[in-house]
C-alpha positions in Angstrom: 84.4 -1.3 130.8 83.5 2.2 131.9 83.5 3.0 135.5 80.3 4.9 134.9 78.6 1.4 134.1 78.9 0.6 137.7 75.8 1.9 139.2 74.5 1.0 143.0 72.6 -1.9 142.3 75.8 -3.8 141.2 77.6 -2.8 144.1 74.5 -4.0 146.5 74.8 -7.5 144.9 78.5 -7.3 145.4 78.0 -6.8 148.7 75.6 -9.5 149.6 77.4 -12.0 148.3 80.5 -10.7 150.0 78.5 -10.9 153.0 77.4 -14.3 152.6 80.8 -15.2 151.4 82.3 -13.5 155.3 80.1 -15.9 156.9 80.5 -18.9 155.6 84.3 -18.4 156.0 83.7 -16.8 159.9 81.8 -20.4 160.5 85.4 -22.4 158.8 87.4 -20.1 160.7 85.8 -20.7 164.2 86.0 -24.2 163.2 89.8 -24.0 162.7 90.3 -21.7 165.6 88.2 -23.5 168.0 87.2 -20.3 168.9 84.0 -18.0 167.8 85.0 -15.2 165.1 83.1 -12.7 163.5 83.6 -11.5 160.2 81.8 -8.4 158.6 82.1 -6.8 155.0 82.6 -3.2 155.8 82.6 -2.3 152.1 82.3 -3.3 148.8 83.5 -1.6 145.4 85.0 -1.8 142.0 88.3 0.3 141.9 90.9 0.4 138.9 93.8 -1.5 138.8 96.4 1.1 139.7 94.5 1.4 143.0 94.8 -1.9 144.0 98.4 -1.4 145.8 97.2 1.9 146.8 94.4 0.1 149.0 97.5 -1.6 150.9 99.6 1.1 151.3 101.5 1.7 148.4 103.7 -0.5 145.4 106.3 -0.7 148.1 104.2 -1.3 151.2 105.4 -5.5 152.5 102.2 -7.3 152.7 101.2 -10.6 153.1 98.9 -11.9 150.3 97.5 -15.4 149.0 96.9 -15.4 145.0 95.2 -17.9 143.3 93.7 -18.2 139.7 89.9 -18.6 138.5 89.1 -21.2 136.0 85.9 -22.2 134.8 83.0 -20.1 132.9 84.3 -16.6 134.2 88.1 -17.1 134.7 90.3 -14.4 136.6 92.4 -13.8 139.9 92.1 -13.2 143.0 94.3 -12.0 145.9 93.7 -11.6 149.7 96.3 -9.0 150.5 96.7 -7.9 154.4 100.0 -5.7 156.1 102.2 -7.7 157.1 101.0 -6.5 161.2 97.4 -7.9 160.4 98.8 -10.9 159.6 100.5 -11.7 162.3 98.3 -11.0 164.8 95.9 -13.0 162.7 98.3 -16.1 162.6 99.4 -15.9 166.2 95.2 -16.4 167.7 95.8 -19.1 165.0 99.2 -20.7 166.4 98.2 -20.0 170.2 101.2 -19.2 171.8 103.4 -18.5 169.2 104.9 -15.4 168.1 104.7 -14.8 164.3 107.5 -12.4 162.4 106.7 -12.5 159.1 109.5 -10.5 157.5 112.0 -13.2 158.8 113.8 -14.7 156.1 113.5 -18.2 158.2 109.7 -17.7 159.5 108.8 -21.2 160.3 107.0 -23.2 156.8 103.6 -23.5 160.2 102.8 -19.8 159.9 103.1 -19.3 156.0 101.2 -22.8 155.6 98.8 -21.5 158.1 98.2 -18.2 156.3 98.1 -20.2 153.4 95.1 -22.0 154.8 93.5 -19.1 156.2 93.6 -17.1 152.4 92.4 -20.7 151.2 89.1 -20.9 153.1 88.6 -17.0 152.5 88.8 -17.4 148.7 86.9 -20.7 148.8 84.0 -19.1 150.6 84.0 -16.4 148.4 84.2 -18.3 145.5 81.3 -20.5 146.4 79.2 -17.6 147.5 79.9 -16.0 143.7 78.6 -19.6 142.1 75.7 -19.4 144.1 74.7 -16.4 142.8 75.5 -16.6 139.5 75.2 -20.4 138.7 78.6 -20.1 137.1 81.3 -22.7 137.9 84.2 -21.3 138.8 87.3 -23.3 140.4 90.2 -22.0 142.6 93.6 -23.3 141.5 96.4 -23.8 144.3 96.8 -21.2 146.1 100.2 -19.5 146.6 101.3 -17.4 149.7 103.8 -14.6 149.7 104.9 -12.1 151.7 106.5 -9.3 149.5 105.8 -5.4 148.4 102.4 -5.2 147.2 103.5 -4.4 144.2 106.3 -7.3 142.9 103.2 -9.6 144.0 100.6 -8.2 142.1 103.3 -8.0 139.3 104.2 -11.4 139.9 100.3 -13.2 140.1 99.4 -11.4 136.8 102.6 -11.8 134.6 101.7 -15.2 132.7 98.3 -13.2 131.9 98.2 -11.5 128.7 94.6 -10.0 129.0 93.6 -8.9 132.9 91.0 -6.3 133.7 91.7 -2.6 133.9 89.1 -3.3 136.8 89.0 -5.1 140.0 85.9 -6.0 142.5 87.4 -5.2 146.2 85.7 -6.7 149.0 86.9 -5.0 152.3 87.0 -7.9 155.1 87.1 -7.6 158.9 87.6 -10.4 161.4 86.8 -10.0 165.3 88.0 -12.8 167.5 85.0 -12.4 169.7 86.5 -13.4 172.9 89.1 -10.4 172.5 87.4 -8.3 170.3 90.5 -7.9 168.5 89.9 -7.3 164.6 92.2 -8.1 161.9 91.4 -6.2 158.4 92.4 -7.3 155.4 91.5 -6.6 151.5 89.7 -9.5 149.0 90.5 -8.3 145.0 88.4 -10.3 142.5 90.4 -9.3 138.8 87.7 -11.1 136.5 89.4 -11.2 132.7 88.3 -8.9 130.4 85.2 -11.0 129.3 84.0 -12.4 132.7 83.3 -8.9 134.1 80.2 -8.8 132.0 79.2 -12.5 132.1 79.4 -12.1 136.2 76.7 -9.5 136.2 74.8 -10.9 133.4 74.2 -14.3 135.3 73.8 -11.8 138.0 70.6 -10.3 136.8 71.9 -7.0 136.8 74.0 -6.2 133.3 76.5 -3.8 132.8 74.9 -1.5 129.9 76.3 -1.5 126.9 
């Protein structure tokens, strides 16, 4: 696929769906957190591969990221990636009261099952916004939650796939705890397989030229 392929209107769709996607995970969220949260898509865009950890700070930048796989009529992956800061502050309005240190070796199993959660109703919203839209069924597998250098987990999520996109969709995502106006931003990558980049924008309505 050549970059120059992606033209505006593909990125608008992205975007809308992102944005749908933001808010039917703000509503699960505000659920969980008994608490009203806003979440917004700032930006939308398809980057290369290599720029993936750059987006988080660099290959050895610690970060705290959820990965799961696609399966269904467009298979791929998908991470939600935040530092390792952002998630903390994130988990802590989640565990009221409780301070979070992620880069503890003996960080209680509550906060990495709750940011386990947290990546798990992101993705799922996502996921169903992007079926929605494209009428394609696509199914999350289990997630699994790490914290780690960005790089070792992207090397790690993608290493029993021989064929993974050059390419991946990245859908910027902010989160305001409305009552504090404190905002947590964090990064959603889509890596459709090779095949499913096309088939997503075909169902779409808007295909890649050839």
């Amino acid at each position: 696929m050549d970059f120059l392929r992606i033209q505006p209107i593909h990125l608008d769709v992205l975007r809308e769906i992102g944005n749908i996607g933001a808010g039917h995970a703000a509503t699960a969220l505000s659920t969980m957190l008994n608490k009203a949260v806003d979440m917004k898509v700032p930006s939308v865009n398809v980057i290369s591969f290599e720029e993936i950890s750059e987006m988080v700070g660099g290959a050895e930048n610690v970060v705290a990221s959820v990965f799961l796989r696609i399966v269904g009529d467009a298979p791929g992956c998908m991470f939600f990636m935040l530092p390792v800061e952002q998630a903390e502050k994130l988990l802590e309005d989640l565990l009221v009261g409780q301070t979070v240190d992620l880069t503890k070796e003996d960080e209680s199993d509550i906060s990495l099952s709750a940011l386990q959660e947290v990546g798990n109703i992101l993705s799922g919203s996502y996921l169903t916004s992007f079926s929605d839209f494209t009428g394609l069924n696509l199914q999350p597998s289990v997630p699994a939650t790490s914290i780690d250098m960005a790089g070792a987990i992207l090397s790690f999520g993608l290493l029993e796939i021989s064929t993974v996109s050059d390419y991946a969709i990245v859908i910027d995502t902010a989160f305001t705890d409305i009552e504090r106006q404190d905002e947590v931003k964090g990064h959603f990558f889509l890596l459709p397989d090779p095949l499913s980049f096309s088939k997503i924008f075909h169902a779409l309505g808007v295909p890649l030229d050839e």
